[in-house]
C-alpha positions in Angstrom: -152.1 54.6 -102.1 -150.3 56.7 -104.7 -148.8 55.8 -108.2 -147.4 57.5 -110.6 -149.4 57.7 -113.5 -148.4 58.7 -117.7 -150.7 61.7 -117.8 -151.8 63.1 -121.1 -151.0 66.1 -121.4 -150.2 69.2 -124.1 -152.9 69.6 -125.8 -153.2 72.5 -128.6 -156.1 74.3 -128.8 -156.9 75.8 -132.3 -159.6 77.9 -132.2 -160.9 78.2 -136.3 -163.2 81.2 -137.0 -165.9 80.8 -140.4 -165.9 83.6 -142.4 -169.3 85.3 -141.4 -171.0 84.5 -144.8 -169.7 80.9 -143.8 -172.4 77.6 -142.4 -170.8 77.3 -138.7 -169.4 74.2 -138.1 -168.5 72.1 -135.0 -166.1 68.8 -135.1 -165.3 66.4 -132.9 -163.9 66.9 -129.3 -162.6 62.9 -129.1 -159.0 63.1 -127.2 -155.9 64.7 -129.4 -158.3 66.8 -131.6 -159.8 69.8 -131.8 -163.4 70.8 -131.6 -164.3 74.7 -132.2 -168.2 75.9 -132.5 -169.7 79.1 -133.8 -173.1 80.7 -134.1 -173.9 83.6 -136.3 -176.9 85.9 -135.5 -179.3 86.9 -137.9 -177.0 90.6 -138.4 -174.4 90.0 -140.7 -171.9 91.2 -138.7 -172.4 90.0 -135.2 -170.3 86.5 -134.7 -170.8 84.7 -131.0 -168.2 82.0 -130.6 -168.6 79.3 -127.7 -165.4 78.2 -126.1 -163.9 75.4 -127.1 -163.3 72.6 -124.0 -160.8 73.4 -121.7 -157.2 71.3 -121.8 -156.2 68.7 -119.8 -156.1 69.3 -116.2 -157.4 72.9 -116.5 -160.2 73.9 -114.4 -163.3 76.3 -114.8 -166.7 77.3 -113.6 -170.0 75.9 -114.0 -170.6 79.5 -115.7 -168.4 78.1 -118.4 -169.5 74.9 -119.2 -170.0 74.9 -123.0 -173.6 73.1 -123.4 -173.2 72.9 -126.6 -171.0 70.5 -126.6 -171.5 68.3 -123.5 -172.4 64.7 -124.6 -170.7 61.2 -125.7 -167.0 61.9 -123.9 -167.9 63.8 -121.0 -168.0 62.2 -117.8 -169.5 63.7 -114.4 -167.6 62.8 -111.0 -167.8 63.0 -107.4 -164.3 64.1 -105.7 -163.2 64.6 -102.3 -159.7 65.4 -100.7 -159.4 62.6 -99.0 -156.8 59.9 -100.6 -158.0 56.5 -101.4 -158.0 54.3 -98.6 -158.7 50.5 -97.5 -159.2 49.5 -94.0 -157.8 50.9 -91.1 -157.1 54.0 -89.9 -157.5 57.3 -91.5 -154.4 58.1 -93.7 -152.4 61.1 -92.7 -153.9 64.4 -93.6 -156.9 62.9 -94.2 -160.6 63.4 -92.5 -163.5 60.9 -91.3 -165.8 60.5 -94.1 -169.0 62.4 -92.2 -166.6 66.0 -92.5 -165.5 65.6 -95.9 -166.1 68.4 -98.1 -167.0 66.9 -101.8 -167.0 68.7 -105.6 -169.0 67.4 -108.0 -167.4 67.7 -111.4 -167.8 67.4 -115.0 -165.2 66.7 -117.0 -164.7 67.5 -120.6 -163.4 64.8 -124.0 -159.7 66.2 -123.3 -159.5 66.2 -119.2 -160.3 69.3 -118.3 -162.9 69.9 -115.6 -165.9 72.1 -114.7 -166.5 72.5 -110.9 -170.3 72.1 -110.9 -171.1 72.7 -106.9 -169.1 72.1 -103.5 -171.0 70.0 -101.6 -170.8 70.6 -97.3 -170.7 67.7 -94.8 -171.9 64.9 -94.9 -170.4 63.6 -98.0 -173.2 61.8 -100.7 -172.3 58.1 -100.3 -173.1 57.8 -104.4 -173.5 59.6 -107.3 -176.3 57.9 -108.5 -178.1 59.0 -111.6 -177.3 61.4 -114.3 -180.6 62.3 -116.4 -181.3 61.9 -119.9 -181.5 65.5 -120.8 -177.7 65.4 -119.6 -178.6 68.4 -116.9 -179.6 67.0 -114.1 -177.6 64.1 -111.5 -178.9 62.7 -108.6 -177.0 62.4 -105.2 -177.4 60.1 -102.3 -176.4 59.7 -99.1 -177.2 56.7 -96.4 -177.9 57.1 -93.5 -178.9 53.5 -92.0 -181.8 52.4 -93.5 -182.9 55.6 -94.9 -181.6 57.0 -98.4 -181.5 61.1 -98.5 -181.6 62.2 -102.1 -180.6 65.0 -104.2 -181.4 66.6 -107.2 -178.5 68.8 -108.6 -179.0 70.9 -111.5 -175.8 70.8 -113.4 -176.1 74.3 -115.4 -175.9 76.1 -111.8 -174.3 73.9 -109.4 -178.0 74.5 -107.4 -180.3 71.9 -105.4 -183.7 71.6 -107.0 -184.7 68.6 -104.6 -184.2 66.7 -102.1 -186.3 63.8 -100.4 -185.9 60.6 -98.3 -186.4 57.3 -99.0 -185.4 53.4 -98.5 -182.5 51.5 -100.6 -181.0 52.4 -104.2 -182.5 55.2 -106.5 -181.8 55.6 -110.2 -183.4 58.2 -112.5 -186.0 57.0 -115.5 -186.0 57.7 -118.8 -185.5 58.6 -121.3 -185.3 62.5 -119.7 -185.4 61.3 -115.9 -188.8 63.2 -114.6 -189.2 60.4 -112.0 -186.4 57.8 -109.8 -187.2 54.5 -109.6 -185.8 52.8 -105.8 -185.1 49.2 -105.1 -185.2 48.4 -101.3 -185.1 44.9 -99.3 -186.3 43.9 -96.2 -184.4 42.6 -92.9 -186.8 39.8 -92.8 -185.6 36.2 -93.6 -186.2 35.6 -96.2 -185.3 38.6 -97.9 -188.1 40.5 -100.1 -186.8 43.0 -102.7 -189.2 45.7 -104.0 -189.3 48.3 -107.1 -191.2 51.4 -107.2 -191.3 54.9 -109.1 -191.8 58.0 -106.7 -191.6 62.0 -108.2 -189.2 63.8 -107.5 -190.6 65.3 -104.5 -190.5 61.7 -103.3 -194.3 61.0 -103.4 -195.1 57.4 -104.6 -196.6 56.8 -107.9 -196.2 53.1 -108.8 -195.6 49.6 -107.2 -194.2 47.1 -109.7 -194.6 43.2 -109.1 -191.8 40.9 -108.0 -192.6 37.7 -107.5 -193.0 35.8 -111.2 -194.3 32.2 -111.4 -191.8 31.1 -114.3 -188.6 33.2 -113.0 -188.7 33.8 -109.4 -188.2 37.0 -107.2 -186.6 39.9 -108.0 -183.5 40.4 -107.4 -183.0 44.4 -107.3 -181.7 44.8 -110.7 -183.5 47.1 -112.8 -182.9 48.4 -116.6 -185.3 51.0 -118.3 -185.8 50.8 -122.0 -185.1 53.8 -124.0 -188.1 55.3 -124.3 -189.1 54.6 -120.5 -192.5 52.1 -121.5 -191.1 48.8 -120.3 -188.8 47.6 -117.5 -186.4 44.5 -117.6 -186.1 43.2 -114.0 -183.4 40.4 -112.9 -184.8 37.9 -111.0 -183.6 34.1 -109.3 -184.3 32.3 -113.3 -183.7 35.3 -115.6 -185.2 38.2 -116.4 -189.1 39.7 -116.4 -190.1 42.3 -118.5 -193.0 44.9 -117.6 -194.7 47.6 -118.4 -193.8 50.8 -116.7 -198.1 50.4 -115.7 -196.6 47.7 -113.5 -198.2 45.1 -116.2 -196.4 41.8 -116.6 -195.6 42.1 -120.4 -193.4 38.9 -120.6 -190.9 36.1 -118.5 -187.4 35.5 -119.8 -186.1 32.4 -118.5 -182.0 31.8 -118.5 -182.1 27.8 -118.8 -179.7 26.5 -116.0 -178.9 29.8 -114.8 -179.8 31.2 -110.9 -179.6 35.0 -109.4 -179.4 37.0 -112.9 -179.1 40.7 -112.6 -179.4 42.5 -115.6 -176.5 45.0 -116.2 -177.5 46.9 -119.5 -178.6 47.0 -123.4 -176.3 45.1 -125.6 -178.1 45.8 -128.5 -182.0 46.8 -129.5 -184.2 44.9 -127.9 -181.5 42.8 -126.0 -180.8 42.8 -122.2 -176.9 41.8 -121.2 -177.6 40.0 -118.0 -175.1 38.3 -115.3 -176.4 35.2 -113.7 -175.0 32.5 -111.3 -174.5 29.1 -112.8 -174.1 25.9 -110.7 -170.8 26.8 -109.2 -172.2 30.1 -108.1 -169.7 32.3 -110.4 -171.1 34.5 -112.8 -171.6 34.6 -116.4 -172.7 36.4 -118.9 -175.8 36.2 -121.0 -178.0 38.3 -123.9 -181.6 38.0 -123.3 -183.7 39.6 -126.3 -186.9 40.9 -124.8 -188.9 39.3 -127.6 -188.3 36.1 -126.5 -186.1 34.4 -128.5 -183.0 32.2 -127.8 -180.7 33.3 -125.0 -177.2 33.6 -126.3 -174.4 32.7 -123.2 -171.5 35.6 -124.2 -169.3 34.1 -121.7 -167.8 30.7 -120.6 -167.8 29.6 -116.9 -165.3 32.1 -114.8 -161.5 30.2 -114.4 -159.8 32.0 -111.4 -158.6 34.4 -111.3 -161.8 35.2 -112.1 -164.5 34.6 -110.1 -167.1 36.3 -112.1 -168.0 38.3 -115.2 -170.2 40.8 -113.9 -170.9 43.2 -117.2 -169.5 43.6 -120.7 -168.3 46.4 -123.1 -167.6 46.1 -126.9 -164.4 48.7 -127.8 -163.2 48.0 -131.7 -162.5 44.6 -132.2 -162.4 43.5 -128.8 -164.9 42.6 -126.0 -163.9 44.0 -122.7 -165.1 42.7 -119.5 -165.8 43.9 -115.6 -164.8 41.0 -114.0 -164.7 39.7 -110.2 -161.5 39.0 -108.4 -160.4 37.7 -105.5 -161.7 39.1 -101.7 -164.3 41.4 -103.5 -162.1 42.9 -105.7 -162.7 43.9 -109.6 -160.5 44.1 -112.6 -160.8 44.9 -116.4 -160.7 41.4 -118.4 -161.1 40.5 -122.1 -162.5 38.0 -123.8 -161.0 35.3 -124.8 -161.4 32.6 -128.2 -162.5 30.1 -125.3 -164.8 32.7 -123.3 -163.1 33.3 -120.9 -161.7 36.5 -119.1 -158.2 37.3 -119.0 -157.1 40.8 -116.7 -156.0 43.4 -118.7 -153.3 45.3 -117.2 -154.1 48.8 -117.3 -150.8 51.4 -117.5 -149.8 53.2 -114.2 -152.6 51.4 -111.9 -150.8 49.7 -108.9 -151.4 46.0 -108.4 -153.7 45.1 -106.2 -156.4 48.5 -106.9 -159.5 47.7 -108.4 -160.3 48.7 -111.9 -163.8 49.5 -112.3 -165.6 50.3 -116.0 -167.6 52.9 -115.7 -168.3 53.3 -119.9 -166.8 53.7 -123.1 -166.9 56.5 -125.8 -165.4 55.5 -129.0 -161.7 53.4 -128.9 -161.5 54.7 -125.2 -163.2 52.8 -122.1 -163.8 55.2 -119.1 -162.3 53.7 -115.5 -162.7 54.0 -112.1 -159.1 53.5 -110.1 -159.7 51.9 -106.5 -158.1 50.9 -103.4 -159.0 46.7 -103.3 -161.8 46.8 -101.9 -161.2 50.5 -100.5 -162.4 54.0 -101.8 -161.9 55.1 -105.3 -158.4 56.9 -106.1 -158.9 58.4 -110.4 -161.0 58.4 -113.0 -159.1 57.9 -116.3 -159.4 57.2 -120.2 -158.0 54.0 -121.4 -157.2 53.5 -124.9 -156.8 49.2 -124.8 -155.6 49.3 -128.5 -152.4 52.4 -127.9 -152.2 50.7 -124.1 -152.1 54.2 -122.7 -154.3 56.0 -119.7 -154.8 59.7 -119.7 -156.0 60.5 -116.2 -158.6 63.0 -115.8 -159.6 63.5 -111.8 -157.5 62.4 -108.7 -153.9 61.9 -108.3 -152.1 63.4 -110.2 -154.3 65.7 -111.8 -155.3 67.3 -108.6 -154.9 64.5 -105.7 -157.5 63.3 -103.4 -160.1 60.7 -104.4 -162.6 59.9 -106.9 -165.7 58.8 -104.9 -167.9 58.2 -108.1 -167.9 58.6 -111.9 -170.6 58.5 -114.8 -170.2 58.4 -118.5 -172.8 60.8 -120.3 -176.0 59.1 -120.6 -176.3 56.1 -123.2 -179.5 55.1 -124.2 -177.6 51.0 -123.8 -176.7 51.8 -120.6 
């Protein structure tokens, strides 16, 4: 499915040398600026200038990725050639999924993009992790029941590991010297379990997940910041403990069932989406201390059948909401708490929009078929209603498979 989309584009590049008896400076590399670094040696007369980013839709090598400057703004993406596509046959031109060449990318503030490694056949199903130290992203592919995982060292575009094991992986923190995987069993009924391996896949902890005040756990999992506690989503709310595998503390959600937590909405508060009596989601904050739940949203009203996470850009609240047939959109929050859909410039009706972050005034997206494979990644600035895509068509066609915002300690 292909639209035409307003792509941001023309961006100047002033490079702005110090004098050499000049403090270097750097400044910010948001879109429609400028951002130039410097570093003097200890010789008076020996300057070494990093690169600024490259433009939109310019393209380098992971050689040139300026390290400097990769943080808040950067996003790191998984593309293939393939087009976006919903069920059915393979569009023309297009390839079975099992002989798709992928690139991982990472993708600068102003749209340009790094090509990190080419990945051979089979494709990774997800991109599922991006560490804390920024330099390191884990890969997975499925197979069945079994999860093959990959450790890819962003600086060279090399494998440092790769291991198998059962369900969804995610890295810890705060650097990500460890993945923790959430599996579930074909028995009826269904148990869910969480456990920490290394990264050469051996196992070193077992966390509980069965809780006497909130139920069973429900596969959701959210690290704090420094990596000593874990909030778990469970059937009544949420259950926090120790990254010992201690229970610290049970958060109940009064009234609420099936609450997956989603991220930090503030210090020491957990943002969690739960089922109410109707079965749609809402929103919730959940402070870890144990003290009064807030409800952030008000029960769904279709068109929305769900409100699955929650963003704060400006002014505004912006949320990932649930749509018809298994479809998402963008919403925002309304005076009454509910969702309306935002309608996001150059997307077709009928993709899904999926929020993948926010830096600043911009929120990061995720263009999909409904219900289908993934199309761009873009920057959407809600308050100048303007898109500046970044990977996928038009930039340079195919499909974005998967996209991460740089790490976020509230993510």
């Amino acid at each position: 499915m292909r639209r035409r989309i307003a792509v941001l584009g023309g961006v100047m590049l002033l490079l702005i040398l110090a004098a050499c008896s000049s403090t270097p400076t750097a400044t910010s590399a948001k879109r429609g600026t400028t951002r130039s670094t410097s570093t003097t040696s200890t010789h008076p007369s020996t300057t070494t200038t990093v690169p600024p980013p490259l433009p939109m839709g310019a393209q380098g090598a992971v050689s040139a990725i300026p390290w400097a400057q990769v943080g808040s703004g950067w996003l790191l993406a998984l593309w293939g050639p393939n087009s976006g596509a919903g069920a059915g046959p393979l569009p023309a031109g297009d390839v079975p999924t099992s002989q798709e060449t992928t690139t991982l990318f990472l993708v600068d503030p102003l749209g340009g993009r790094y090509l990190v490694a080419t990945l051979a056949p089979p494709a990774p199903t997800s991109l599922a992790g991006w560490s804390g130290d920024g330099r390191r992203a884990l890969l997975t592919t499925v197979n069945g029941s079994q999860t093959t995982v990959t450790q890819i060292d962003l600086t060279t575009g090399q494998t440092s590991n790769q291991f198998a094991l059962h369900g969804d992986v995610s890295y810890t923190r705060p650097t990500g010297l460890a993945v923790l995987t959430t599996s579930s069993t074909a028995t009826t009924p269904t148990t869910t379990t969480l456990q920490r391996y290394s990264m050469n896949g051996s196992l070193q902890q077992a966390y509980p997940t069965n809780f006497s005040q909130v139920g069973a756990f429900d596969g959701s999992v959210l690290s704090s910041p420094d990596g000593t506690q874990l909030v778990m989503g469970a059937a009544k709310g949420l259950a926090l403990v120790g990254n010992d595998g201690t229970l610290v503390s049970q958060l109940p959600v009064a009234g609420a069932t099936n609450c997956t937590v989603t991220r930090w909405w503030a210090t020491g508060v957990a943002l969690a989406s739960c089922s109410t009596t109707d079965s749609s989601a809402q929103l919730y904050e959940v402070p870890i201390s144990g003290a009064a739940v807030t409800t952030l949203t008000a029960p769904p009203v279709p068109p929305d059948y769900g409100d699955l996470n929650a963003w704060e850009v400006g002014k505004n609240m912006y949320l990932q909401s649930a749509g018809a047939c298994g479809s998402l959109f963008l919403g925002e929050l309304q005076a009454n708490g509910t969702s309306a859909e935002v309608t996001v410039p150059d997307v077709d009706s009928g993709s899904s929009v999926v929020v993948v972050g926010t830096d600043g005034s911009r929120l990061a997206l995720q263009a999909t078929v409904g219900c289908g494979s993934g199309i761009s990644a873009m920057w959407f600035n809600p308050t100048e209603n303007t898109t500046s895509v970044v990977l996928g068509p038009p930039v340079n066609g195919g499909g974005v498979i998967a996209a991460l915002v740089y790490p976020s300690p509230l993510d």
